[in-house]
C-alpha positions as CSV (number, residue, x, y, z in Angstrom):
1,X,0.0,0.0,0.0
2,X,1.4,3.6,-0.4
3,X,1.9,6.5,1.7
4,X,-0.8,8.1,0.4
5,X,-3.6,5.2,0.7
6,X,-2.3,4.6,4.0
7,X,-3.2,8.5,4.9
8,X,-7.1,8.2,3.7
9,X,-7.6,4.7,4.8
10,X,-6.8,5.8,8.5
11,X,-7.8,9.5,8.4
12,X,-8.3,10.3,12.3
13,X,-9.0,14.0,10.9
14,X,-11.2,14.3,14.4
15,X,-8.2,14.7,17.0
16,X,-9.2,15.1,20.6
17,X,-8.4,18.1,22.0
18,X,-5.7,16.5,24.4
19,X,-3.6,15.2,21.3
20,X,-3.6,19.3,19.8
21,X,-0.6,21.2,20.2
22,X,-0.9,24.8,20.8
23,X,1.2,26.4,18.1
24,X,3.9,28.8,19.9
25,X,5.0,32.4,18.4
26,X,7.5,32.2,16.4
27,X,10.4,34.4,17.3
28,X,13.1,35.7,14.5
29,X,16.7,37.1,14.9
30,X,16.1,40.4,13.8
31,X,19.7,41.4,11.7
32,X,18.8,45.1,12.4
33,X,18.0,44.8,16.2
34,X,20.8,42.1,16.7
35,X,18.2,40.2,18.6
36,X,15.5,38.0,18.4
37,X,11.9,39.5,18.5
38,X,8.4,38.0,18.0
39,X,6.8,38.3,14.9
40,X,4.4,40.6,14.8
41,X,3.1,41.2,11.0
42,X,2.2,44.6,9.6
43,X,-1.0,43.1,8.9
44,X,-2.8,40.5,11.1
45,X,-3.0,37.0,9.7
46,X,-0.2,38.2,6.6
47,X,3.3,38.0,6.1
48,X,5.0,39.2,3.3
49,X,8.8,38.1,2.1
50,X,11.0,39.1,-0.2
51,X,14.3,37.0,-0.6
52,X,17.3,38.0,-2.9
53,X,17.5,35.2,-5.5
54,X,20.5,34.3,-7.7
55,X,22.6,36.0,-10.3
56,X,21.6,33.6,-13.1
57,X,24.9,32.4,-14.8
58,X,25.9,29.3,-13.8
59,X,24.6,26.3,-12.2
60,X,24.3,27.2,-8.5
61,X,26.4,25.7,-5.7
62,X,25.1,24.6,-2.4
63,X,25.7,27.8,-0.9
64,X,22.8,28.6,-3.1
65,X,20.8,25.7,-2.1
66,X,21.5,26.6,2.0
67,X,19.8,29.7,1.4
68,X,17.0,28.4,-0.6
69,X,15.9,25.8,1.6
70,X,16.1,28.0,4.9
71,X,13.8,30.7,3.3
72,X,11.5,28.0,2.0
73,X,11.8,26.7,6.2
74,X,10.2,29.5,6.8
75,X,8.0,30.2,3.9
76,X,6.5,26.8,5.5
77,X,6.2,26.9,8.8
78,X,4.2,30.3,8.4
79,X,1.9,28.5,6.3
80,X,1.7,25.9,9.0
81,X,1.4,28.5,11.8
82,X,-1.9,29.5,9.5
83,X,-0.2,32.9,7.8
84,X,-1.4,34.6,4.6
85,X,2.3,34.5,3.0
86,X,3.4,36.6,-0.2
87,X,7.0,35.0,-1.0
88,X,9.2,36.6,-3.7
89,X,12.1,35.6,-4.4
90,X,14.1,37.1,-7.6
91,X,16.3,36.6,-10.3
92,X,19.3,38.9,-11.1
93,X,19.6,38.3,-14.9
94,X,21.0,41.3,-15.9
95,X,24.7,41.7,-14.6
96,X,28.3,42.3,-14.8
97,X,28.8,38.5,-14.2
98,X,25.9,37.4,-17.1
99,X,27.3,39.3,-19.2
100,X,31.1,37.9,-19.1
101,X,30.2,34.5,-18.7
102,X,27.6,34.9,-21.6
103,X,31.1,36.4,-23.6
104,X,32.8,33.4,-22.6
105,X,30.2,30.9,-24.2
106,X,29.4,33.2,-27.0
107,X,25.9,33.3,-26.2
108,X,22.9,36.2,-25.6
109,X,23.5,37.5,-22.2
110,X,19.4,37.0,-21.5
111,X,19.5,33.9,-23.3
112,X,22.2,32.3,-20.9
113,X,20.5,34.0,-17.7
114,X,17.2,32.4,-19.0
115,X,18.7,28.4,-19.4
116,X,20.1,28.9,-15.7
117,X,16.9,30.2,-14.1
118,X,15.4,27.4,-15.3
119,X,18.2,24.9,-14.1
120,X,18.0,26.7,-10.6
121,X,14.4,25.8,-10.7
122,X,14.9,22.1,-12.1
123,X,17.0,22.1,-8.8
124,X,14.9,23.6,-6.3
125,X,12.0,21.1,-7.3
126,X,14.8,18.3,-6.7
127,X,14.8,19.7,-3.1
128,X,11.1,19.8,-2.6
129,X,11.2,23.7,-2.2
130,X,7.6,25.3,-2.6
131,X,7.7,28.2,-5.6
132,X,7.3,31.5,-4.2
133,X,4.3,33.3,-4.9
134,X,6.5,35.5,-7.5
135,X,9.8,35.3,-8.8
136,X,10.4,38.4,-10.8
137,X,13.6,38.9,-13.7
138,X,15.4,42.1,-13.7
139,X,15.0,42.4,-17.6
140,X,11.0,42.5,-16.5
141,X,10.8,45.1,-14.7
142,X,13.1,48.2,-16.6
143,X,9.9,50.2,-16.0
144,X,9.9,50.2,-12.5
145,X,13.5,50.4,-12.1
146,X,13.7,53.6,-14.2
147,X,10.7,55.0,-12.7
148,X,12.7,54.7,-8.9
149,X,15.8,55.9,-9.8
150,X,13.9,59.0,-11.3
151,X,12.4,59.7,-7.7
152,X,15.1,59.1,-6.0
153,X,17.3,62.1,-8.5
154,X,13.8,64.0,-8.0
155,X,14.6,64.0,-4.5
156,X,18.5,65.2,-4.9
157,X,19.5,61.7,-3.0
158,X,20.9,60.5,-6.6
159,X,23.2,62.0,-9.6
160,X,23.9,61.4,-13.6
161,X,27.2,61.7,-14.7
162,X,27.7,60.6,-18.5
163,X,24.8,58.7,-18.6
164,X,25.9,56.7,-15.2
165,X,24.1,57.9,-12.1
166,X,25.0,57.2,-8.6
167,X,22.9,57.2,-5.4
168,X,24.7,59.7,-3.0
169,X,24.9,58.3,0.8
170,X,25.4,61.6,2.2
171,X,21.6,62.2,2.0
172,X,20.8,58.7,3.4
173,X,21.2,59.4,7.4
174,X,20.9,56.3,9.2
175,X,23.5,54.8,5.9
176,X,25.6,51.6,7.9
177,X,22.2,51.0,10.5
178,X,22.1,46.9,9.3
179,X,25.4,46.0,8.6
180,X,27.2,48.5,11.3
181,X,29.8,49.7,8.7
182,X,30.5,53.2,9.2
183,X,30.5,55.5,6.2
184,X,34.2,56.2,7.0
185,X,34.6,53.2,6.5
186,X,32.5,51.6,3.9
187,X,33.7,50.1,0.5
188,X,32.4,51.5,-3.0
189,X,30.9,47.7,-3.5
190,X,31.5,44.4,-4.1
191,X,31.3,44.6,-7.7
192,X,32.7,47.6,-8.9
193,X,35.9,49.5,-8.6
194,X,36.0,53.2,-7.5
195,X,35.1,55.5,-10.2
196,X,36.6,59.1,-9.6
197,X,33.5,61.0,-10.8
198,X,31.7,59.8,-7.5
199,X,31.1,62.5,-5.1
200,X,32.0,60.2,-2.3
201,X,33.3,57.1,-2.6
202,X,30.6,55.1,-1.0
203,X,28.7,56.4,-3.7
204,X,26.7,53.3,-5.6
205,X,26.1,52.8,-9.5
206,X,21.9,53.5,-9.9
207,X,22.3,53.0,-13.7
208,X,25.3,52.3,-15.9
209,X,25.9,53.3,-19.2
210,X,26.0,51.2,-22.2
211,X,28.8,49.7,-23.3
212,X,29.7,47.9,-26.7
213,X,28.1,44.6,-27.3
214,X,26.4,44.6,-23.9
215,X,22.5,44.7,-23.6
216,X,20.8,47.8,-22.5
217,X,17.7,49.7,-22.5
218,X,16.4,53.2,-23.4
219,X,16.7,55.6,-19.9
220,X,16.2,59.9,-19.5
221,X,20.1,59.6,-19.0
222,X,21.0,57.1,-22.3
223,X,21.2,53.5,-22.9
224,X,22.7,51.3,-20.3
225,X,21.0,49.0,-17.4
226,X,20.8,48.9,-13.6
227,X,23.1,48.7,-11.1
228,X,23.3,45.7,-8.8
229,X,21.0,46.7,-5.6
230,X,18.3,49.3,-7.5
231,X,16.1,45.7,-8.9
232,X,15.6,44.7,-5.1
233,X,14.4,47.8,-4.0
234,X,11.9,48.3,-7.1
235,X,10.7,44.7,-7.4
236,X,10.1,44.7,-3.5
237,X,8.2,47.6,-3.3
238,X,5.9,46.0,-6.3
239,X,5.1,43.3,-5.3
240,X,4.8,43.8,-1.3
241,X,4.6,47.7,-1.2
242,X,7.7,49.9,0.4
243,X,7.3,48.3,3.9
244,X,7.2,44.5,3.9
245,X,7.3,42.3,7.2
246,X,10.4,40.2,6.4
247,X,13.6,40.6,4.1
248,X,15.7,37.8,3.8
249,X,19.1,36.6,2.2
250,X,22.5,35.1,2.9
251,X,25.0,36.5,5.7
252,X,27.1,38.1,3.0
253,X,24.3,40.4,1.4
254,X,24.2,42.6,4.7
255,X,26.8,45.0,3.1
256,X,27.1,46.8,0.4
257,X,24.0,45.0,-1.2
258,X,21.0,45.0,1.8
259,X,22.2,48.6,3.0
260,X,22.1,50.0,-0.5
261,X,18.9,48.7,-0.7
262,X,17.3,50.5,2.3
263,X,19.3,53.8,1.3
264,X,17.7,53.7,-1.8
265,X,13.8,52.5,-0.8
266,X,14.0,55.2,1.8
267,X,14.9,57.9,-0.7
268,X,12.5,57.1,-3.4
269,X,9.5,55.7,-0.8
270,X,8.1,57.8,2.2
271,X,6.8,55.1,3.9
272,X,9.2,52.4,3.5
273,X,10.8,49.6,5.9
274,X,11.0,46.4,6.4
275,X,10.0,44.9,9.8
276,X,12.5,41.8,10.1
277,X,16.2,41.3,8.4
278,X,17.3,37.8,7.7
279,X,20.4,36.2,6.7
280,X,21.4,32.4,6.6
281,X,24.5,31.5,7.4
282,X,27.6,30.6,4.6
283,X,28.0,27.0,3.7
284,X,32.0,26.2,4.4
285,X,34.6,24.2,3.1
286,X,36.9,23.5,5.0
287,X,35.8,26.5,7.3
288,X,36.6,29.0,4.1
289,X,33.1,30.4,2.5
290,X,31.9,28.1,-0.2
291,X,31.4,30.5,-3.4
292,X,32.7,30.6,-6.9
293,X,35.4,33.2,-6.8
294,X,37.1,30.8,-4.9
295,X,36.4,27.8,-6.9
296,X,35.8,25.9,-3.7
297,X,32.3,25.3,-4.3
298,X,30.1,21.9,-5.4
299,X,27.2,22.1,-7.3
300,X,23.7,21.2,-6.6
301,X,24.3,18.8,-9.6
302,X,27.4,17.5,-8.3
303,X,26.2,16.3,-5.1
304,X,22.4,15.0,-6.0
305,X,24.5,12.7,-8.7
306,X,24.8,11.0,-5.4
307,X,23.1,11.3,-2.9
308,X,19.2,12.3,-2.8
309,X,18.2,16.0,-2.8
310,X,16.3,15.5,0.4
311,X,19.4,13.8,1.9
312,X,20.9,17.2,0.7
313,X,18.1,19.3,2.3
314,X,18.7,17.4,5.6
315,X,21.9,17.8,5.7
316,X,21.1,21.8,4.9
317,X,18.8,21.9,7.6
318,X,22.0,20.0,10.0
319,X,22.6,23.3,11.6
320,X,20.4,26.5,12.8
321,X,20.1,28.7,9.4
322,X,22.3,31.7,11.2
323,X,25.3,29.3,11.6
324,X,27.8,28.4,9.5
325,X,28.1,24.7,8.1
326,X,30.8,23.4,7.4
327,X,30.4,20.8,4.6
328,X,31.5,16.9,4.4
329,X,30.8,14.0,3.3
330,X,30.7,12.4,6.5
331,X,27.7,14.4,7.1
332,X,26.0,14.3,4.0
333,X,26.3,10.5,4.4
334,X,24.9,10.3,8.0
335,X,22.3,12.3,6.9
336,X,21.3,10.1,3.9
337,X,21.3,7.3,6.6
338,X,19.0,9.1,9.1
339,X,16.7,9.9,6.5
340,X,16.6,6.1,5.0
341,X,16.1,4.9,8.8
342,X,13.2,7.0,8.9
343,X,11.5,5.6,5.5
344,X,12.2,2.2,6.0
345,X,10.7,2.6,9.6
346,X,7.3,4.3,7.9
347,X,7.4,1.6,4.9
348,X,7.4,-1.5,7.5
349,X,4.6,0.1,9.3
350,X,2.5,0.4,5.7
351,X,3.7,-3.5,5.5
352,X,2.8,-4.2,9.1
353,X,-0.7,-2.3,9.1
354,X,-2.0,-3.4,6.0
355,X,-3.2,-6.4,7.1
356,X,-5.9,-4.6,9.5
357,X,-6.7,-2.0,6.9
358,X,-10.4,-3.5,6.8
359,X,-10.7,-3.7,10.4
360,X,-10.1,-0.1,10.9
361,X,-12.6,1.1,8.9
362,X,-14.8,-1.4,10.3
363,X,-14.3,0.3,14.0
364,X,-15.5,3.4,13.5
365,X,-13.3,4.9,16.0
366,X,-14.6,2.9,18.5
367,X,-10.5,2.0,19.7
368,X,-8.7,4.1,21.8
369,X,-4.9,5.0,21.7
370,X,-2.6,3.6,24.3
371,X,-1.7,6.2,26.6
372,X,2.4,6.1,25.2
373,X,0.8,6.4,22.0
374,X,-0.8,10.0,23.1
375,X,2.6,11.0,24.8
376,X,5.3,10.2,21.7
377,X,2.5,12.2,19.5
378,X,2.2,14.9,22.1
379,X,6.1,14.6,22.3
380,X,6.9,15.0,18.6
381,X,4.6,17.5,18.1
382,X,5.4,20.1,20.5
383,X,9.4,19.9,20.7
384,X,8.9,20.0,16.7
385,X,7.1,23.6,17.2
386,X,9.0,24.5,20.6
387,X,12.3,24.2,17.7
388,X,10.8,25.4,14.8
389,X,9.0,28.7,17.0
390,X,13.0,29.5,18.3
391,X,14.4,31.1,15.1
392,X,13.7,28.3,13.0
393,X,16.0,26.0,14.7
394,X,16.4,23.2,12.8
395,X,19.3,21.5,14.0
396,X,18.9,17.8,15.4
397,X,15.1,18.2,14.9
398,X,14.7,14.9,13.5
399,X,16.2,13.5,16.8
400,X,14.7,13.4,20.2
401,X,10.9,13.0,20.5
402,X,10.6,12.4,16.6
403,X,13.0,9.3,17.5
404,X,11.0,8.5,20.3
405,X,8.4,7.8,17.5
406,X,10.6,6.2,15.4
407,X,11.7,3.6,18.0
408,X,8.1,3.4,19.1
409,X,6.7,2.3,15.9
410,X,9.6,-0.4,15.3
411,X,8.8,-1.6,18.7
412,X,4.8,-2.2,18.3
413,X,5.2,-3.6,14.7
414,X,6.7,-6.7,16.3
415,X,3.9,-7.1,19.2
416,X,0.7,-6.6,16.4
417,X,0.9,-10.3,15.6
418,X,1.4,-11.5,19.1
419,X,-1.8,-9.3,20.7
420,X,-5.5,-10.4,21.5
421,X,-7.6,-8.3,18.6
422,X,-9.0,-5.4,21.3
423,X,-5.9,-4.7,22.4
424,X,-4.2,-4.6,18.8
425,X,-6.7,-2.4,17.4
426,X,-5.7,0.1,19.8
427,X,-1.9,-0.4,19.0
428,X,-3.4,0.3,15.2
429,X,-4.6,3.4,15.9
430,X,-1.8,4.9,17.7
431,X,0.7,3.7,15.2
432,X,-2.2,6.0,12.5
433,X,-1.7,8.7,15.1
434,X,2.0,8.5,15.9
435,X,2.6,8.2,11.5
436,X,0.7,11.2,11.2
437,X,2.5,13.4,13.2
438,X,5.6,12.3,11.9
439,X,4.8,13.1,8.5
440,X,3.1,16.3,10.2
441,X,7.0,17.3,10.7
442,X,8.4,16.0,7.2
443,X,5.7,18.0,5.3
444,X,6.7,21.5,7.4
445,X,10.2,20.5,6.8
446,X,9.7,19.8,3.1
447,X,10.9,16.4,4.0
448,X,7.8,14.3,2.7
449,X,8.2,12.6,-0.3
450,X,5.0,12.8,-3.0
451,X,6.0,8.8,-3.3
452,X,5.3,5.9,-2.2
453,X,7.3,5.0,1.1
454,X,8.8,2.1,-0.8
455,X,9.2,4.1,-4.2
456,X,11.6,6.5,-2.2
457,X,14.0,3.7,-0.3
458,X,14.3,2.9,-4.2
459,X,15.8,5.9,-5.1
460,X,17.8,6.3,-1.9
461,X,19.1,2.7,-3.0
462,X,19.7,4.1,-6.6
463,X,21.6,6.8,-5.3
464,X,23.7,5.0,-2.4
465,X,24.9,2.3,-5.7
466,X,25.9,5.4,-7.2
467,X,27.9,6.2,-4.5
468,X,29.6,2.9,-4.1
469,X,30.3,2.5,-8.2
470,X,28.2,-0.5,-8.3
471,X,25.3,-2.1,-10.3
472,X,22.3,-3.9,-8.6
473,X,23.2,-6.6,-10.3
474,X,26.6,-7.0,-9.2
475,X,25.4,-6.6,-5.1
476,X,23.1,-9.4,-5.8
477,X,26.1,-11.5,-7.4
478,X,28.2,-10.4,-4.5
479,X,24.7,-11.6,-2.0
480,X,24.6,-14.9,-3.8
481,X,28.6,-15.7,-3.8
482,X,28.3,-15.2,-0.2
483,X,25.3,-17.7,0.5
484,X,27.2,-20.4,-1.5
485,X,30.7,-19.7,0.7
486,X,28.0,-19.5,4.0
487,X,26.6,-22.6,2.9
488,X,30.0,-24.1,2.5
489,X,31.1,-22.9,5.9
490,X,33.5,-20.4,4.1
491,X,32.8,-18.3,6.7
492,X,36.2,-16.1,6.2
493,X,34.7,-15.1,2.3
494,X,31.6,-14.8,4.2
495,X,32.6,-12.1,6.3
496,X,35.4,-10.2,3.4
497,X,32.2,-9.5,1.4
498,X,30.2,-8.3,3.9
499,X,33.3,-6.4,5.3
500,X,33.8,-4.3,1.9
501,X,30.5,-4.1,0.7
502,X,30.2,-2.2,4.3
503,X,33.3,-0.4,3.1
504,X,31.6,0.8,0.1
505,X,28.2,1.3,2.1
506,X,26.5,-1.3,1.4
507,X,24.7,-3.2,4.7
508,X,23.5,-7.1,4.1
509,X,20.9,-8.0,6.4
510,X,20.5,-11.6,6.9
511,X,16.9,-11.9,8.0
512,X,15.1,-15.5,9.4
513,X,13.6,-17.1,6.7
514,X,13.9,-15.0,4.2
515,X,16.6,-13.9,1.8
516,X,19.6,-11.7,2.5
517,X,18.7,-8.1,1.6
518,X,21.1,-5.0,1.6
519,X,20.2,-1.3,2.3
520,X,22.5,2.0,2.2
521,X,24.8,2.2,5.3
522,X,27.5,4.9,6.5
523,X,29.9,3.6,4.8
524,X,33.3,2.8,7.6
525,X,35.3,4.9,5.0
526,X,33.5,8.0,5.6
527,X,34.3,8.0,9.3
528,X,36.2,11.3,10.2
529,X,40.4,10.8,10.1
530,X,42.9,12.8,11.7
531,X,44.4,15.6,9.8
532,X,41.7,15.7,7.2
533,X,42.2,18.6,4.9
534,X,39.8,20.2,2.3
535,X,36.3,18.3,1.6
536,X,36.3,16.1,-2.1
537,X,33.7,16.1,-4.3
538,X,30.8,13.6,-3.6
């Protein structure tokens, strides 16, 4: 039976009040505030989010897929706490690096920006993150872009020279407020050098002029296009209105990109702000920032060739968003184990309560849950919020009660046989209950898989042969050689190909009176060594 049948055939929709679990508020480290504050949205019942997407010109790195997967966190866990949520989330596809990676390949600059949009989105449906409710391009919305920086000249807080015009930060007061970098202090940018004709240094490109072979559109000051941090602050204030509840991105956006933004929103917007500042930690390697400048990244690509994308999100979700996390292999692999254990644990239960499917239905209800049942489900559900409501901590939250219910379930699957029928009808429907708050917790977590339990472990099998450089075919050779050699009390081959099939992590279970099987294991090479240096590909 699959997952899904398994969820209508023992729908317990009608939950005593005793089993609910109040949700908690959920409190946010507020970048700007340096602290953690409840959230309290501009308008009751509605949250609205805007998250800085990627530059689209390659195929994007886990660094990438960190950020995505702790914005989509929280993008869910609003929806669970019952929030009205507008997500956006854009696309930088008109930039400095389009343009020279698109001169490299020889190719349009928007028709290179286009294929990787798409590719980041071919990726983020491999790890199960929801689609915002917009995901605007730059090239879209020249308009609006245009239309801002006019105000914000109109308002003598911005200045053309030669067809370029800057945003001046002497007329932005409270310039340095998120990122504490004093205008003394502060950098022209990250992605341009200082140009001379700048009344201060600090002083930001609004909109550059053309230049030969580049695109660019029609402007009151020439051709050319915008500058980097102008497209957040006009497709923000479109789609969520100058003041918005929650602004998010990664750690290294605070400066020059997320001040620039608020510089220039306040200028051009008199009632503009943005309630609660986000920003995920870097993902390391070998404690150095993963990124491309520093070729020390892995793709998305590279590391679901291998290992499942919701192994990936697990391992994404290892460590509270704010933190750094340091990537390995050895953790990617134990979480690819932790999340098999838990979907072979839910496919023997579909095995082990099929066989009562009838007799469920047939009950009405009339059973009552055990009174452990009603604890591990009161257990997993409120340390899942108590975690979740604290700054969307994520680490370990797979561990702990949600255990609890792991080990439960294994543990009544081997008494259903054994029990008089009243009392195993009860152990029924708390193994219904206790299921259904564990996938409660995998849904929020965009950890539930839209397959069958059994249809999953397949592809976590796929992925793990990958892994070792093996064909099914050749573990099953490898199973049978090692029945003959048990059978002929070669117990010495016996144990050599279990031994390196572990090496390669591959696990033979022998089970009673049945054939050997194998699942994915950590593998014994992937255990931490001594004066390990810099993280391999996958």
């Amino acid at each position: 039976m699959s997952s899904e049948m398994m969820e209508v055939v023992f729908d317990n929709s009608n939950m005593s009040s005793e089993m609910k679990v109040e949700k908690p508020e959920l409190t946010l480290y507020n970048t700007m505030t340096q602290q953690k504050e409840v959230l309290k949205p501009i308008n009751p019942g509605k949250i609205r989010m805007y998250v800085c997407g990627i530059t689209a010109y390659d195929f994007s790195h886990i660094g990438h897929a960190r950020a995505a997967v702790s914005f989509d966190v929280l993008y869910r866990y609003l929806k669970h706490l019952g929030y009205e949520v507008t997500y956006v989330r854009n696309f930088t596809d008109v930039d400095d690096k389009v343009i020279n990676r698109a001169k490299e390949c020889g190719e349009n600059p928007l028709d290179l920006s286009s294929r990787f949009c798409d590719e980041y989105l071919v990726d983020m449906g491999a790890l199960q993150c929801l689609l915002p409710t917009h995901q605007p391009r730059v090239s879209d919305h020249m308009e609006h872009i245009i239309k801002m920086i006019e105000t914000i000249i109109a308002k003598d807080c911005g200045y053309e020279v030669c067809g370029d015009v800057f945003f001046s930060v002497d007329k932005s007061p409270n310039y340095g407020q998120l990122s504490g970098q004093l205008l003394d202090h502060t950098r022209a940018g990250e992605r341009v050098a200082v140009d001379p004709r700048k009344r201060n240094p600090a002083d930001f490109a609004l909109w550059k002029a053309a230049k030969p072979d580049e695109p660019s559109w029609e402007s009151p000051w020439g051709p050319g296009r915008p500058g980097w941090h102008i497209e957040c602050s006009a497709m923000s204030s479109l789609y969520l209105s100058p003041r918005f509840d929650i602004h998010g991105g990664g750690a290294d956006l605070k400066f020059p990109h997320h001040e620039n933004e608020i510089a220039q929103t306040c200028a051009a917007c008199d009632d503009s702000g943005v309630t609660y500042w986000l920003h995920n930690g870097h993902v390391t390697n070998n404690n150095v920032k993963m990124g491309k400048a520093l070729d020390n990244f892995f793709t998305i690509r590279e590391v679901t060739a291998k290992y499942h994308p919701l192994a990936l999100r697990l391992f994404l979700m290892s460590a509270q968003y704010r933190s750094p996390l340091n990537y390995s292999v050895l953790q990617l692999e134990t979480s690819s184990d932790a999340l098999y254990y838990v979907y072979q644990t839910l496919e023997d239960l579909v095995e082990a309560l099929s066989p009562y499917r009838e007799a469920i239905c047939e009950d009405g209800g009339k059973a009552e849950q055990t009174a452990e049942a009603k604890d591990i489900v009161r257990g997993v559900r409120s340390e899942f919020e108590s975690k979740l409501s604290d700054d969307l901590n994520t680490a370990h939250v797979l561990a702990g009660a949600f255990q609890d219910a792991m080990k439960f379930i294994n543990v009544s699957i081997t008494k259903l046989k054994k029990m008089q029928k009243k009392q195993r009808m009860s152990l029924v429907v708390s193994l219904v209950e206790v299921e259904k708050a564990v996938r409660e917790v995998l849904d929020v977590l965009g950890l539930l898989t839209t397959l069958s339990y059994a249809d999953f472990l397949k592809e976590m099998k796929q992925k793990a042969l990958a892994r070792a450089k093996l064909g099914e075919e050749e573990v099953l050779q490898k199973i049978e050689t090692r029945r003959v050699a048990r059978m002929n009390k070669n117990f010495e081959q016996s144990d050599d190909i279990r031994k390196n099939l572990a090496l390669q992590g591959i696990s033979l279970m022998d089970i009673p009176g049945r054939a050997t099987v194998w699942r994915p294991c950590l593998p014994c090479s992937s255990q931490p060594k001594s004066g390990a240096k810099q993280a391999t590909p996958p």
